[in-house]
SELUMDO-582780 format. One record per residue (C-alpha): y, z, x; residue in one letter. Coordinates in steps of 0.25 Angstrom, whole numbers, padded with zeros to 4 digits, always signed. Each point is the difference from the previous one (the first is absolute). Layout:
N
YZXA ...
// end
This chain:
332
-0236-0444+0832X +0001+0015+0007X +0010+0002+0006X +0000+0012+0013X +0001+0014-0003X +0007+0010+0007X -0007+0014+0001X +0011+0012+0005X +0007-0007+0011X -0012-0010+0003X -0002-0012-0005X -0015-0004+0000X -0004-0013+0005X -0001-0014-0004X -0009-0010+0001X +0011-0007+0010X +0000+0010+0010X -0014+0003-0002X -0002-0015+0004X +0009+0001+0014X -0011+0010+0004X -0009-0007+0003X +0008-0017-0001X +0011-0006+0006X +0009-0003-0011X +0007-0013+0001X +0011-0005-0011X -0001-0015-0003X +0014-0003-0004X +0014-0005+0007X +0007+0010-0008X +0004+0009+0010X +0007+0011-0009X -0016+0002-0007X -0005+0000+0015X +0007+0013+0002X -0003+0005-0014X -0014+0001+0004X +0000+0002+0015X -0010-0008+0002X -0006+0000+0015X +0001-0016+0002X +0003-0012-0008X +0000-0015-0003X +0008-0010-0005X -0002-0015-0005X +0010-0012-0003X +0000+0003-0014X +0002+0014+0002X +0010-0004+0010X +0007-0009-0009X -0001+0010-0012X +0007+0010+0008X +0011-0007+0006X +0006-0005-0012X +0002+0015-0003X +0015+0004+0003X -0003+0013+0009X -0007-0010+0009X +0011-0009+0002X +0004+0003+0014X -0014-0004+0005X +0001-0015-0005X +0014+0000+0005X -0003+0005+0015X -0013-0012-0003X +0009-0012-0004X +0010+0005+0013X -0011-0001+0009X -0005-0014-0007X +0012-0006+0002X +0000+0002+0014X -0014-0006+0002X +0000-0013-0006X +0009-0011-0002X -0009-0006-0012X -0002+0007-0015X -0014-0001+0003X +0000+0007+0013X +0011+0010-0004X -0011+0003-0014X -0012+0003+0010X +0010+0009+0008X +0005+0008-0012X -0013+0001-0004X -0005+0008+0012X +0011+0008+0003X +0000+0005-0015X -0016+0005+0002X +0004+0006+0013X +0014+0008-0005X -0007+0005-0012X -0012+0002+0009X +0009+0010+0008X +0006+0006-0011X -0013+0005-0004X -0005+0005+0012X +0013+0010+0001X -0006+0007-0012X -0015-0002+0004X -0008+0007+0011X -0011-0012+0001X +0002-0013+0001X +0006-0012-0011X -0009-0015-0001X +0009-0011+0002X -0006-0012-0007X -0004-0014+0008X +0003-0011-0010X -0013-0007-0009X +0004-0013+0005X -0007+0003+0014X -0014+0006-0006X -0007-0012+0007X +0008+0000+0012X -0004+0008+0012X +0012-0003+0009X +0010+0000-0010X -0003+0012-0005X +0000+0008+0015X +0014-0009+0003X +0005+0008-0012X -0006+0014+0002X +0005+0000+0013X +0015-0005-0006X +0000+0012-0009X -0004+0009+0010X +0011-0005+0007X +0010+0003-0010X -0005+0013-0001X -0001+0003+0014X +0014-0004+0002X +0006+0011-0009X -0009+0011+0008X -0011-0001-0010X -0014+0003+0007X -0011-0007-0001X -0008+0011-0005X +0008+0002-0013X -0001-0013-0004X -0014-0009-0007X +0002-0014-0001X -0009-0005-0013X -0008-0013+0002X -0010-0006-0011X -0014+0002+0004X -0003-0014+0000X -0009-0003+0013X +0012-0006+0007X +0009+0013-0004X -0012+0009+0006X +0000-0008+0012X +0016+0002+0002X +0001+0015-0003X -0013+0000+0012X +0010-0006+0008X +0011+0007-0003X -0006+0014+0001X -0003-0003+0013X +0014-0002+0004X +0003+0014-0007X +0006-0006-0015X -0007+0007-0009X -0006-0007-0014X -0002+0004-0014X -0010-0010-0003X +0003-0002-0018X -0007-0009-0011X -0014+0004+0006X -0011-0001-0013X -0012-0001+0008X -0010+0007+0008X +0000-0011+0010X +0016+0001+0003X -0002+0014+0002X -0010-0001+0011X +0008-0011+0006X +0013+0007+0000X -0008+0012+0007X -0006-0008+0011X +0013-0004+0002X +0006+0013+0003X +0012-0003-0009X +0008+0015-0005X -0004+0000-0014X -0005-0006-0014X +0005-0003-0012X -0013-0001-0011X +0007-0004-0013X -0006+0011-0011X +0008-0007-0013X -0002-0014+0004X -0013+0001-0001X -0002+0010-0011X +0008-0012-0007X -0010-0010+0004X -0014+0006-0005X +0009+0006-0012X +0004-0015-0004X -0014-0004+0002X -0005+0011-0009X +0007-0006-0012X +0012+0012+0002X -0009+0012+0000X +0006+0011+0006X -0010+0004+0012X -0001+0016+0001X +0003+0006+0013X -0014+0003+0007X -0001-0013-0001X +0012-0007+0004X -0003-0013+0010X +0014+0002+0006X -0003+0014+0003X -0016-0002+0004X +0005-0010+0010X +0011+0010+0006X -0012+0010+0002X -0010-0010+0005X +0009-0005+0011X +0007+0014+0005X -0017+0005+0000X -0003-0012+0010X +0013+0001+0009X -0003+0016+0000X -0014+0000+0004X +0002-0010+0011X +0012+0004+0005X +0011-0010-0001X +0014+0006+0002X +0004-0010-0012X +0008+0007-0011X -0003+0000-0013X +0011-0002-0011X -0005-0003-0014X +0013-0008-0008X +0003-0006-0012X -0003+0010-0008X +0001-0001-0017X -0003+0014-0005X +0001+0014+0006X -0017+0002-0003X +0001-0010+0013X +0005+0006+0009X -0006+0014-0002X -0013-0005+0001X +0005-0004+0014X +0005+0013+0004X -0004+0000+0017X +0001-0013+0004X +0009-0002+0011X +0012-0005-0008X +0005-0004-0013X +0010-0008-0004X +0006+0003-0014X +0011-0006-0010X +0012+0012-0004X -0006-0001-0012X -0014+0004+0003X +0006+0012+0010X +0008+0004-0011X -0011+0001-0009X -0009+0007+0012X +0013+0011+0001X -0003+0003-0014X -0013+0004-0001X -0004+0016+0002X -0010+0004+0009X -0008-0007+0012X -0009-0013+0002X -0012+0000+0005X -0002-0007+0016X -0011-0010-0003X +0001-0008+0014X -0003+0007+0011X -0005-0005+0014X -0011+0011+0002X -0007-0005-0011X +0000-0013+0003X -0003+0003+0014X -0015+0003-0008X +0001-0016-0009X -0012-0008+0003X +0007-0012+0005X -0005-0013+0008X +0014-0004+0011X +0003-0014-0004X +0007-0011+0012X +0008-0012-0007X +0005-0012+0008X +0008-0009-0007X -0012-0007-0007X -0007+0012-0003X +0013+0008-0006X +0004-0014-0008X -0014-0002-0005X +0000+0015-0005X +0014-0003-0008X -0003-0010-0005X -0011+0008-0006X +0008+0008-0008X +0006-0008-0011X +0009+0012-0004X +0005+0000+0014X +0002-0015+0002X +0008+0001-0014X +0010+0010+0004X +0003-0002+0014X +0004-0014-0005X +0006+0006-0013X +0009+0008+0009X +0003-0011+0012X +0007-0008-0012X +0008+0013-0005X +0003+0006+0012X +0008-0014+0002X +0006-0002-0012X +0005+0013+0002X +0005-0003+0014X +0007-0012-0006X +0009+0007-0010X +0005+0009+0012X +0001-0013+0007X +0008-0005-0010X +0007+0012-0002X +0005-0001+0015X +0004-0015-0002X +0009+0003-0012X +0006+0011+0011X +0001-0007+0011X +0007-0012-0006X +0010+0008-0009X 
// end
């Protein structure tokens, strides 16, 4: 791996910072210290990031400040648990957005995917939270499944100002559905579904020109470009670096400290491969999906139908170790 070289007193530019010209960079991690290696412009944050970071000693204050606050919430271990647990995604929420210019996604728990209300009762409880420290609205994504019932909530909530990054979207359909609905932005999961069509090839490597994970990054930044929905466009989930270059000019991409790390240390500049004046120009047919239409159209796509569930299932196992986590807290 190259690493940059310096020519006089100028260094020559990586393929990092050659990816910021034209992308928002957004570090997927909890680990606050790697945010501000990278000076990313936003970031986001899950349970098991969450829970991998706060058993790091630098971060200790954090889950102390949380369990103080639980304990005044709750007089049960289980109420006190789902207290901690918020108030833990919203200090460390706010301790990245001191060292960020954007905005940091706060994650609603997997165990509302299905349910509408749920889901808009605890958006609008950690905007609360946020909002109460003098956080703005503007700085802060809440991330929502894109299951039909998580579309229709971050609708709703984008109407009463509370801003959604929509995650675990895998197919055409979700994308158009999230759009329709107004939400902020999108998730695609580039890696999880290169994992899926590399499993079904036997293990082949696929080569990056034809990469599904990136082909359907491309496919749904063209349609949202040429028809002009405000939707952001944040390729995620990311396994190797060839990925995210071949994405360089979509809106925003979310990429592991490991990945930026590599990105930092290659010479030289990257192509922009996304850009809306071209598609502006794609022969593209506007599609309307109701919930029929859009659950037919899923369902379509076994890929699709595979890894949202996939990722229901371990976005809430991952939400029940930080929940277990918070119960050992709370009741020592």
């Amino acid at each position: 791996m190259k690493k940059a070289k310096k020519s006089g007193s100028f260094a020559a530019m990586n393929a990092l910072e050659s990816l910021k010209k034209y992308t928002v960079v957004v570090s997927d991690t909890g680990d606050i210290d790697a945010i501000a290696k990278h000076k990313p412009r936003d970031a986001t944050t899950n349970p098991s990031l969450l829970l991998k970071a706060a058993k790091m000693p630098q971060y200790r204050p954090l889950v102390d400040e949380a369990l103080s606050h639980a304990s005044k919430q709750s007089s049960d271990k289980a109420g006190r648990a789902s207290a901690f647990t918020d108030r833990l995604s919203v200090n460390f929420g706010k301790e990245i957005l001191k060292i960020i210019p954007g905005r940091v996604s706060t994650e609603v728990d997997a165990a509302l995917s299905f349910d509408r209300e749920g889901t808009i009762a605890k958006a609008r409880q950690l905007m609360g939270l946020y909002e109460n420290d003098g956080i703005a609205r503007e700085r802060v994504l809440i991330k929502v499944g894109s299951t039909w019932e998580g579309i229709q909530a971050a609708g709703q909530l984008e109407k009463e100002g509370i801003h959604c990054n929509l995650t675990l979207l895998f197919s055409f359909a979700q994308a158009v559905a999230c759009a329709q609905a107004g939400v902020t932005l999108i998730s695609p999961f580039v890696g999880r579904i290169y994992d899926y069509y590399v499993k079904a090839g036997g293990g082949k490597d696929i080569a990056p020109e034809a990469d599904p994970g990136v082909t359907s990054v491309e496919r749904i930044y063209t349609y949202y470009k040429k028809f002009g929905y405000k939707t952001e466009v944040m390729g995620a989930s990311f396994r190797k670096v060839e990925q995210v270059i071949r994405l360089c000019g979509s809106d925003l991409l979310t990429i592991s400290p490991e990945l930026l790390a590599e990105l930092a240390s290659r010479d030289g500049e990257i192509e922009r491969r996304l850009d809306p004046a071209k598609a502006a120009s794609a022969n593209l047919e506007k599609v309307d999906l109701d919930e029929k239409a859009y659950r037919f159209a899923h369902n379509q796509d076994p890929m699709a139908v595979e890894k949202l569930s996939d990722g229901i299932r371990k976005f809430w196992e991952d939400g029940r170790k930080l929940e277990a986590y918070a119960q050992e807290l709370v009741s020592a």
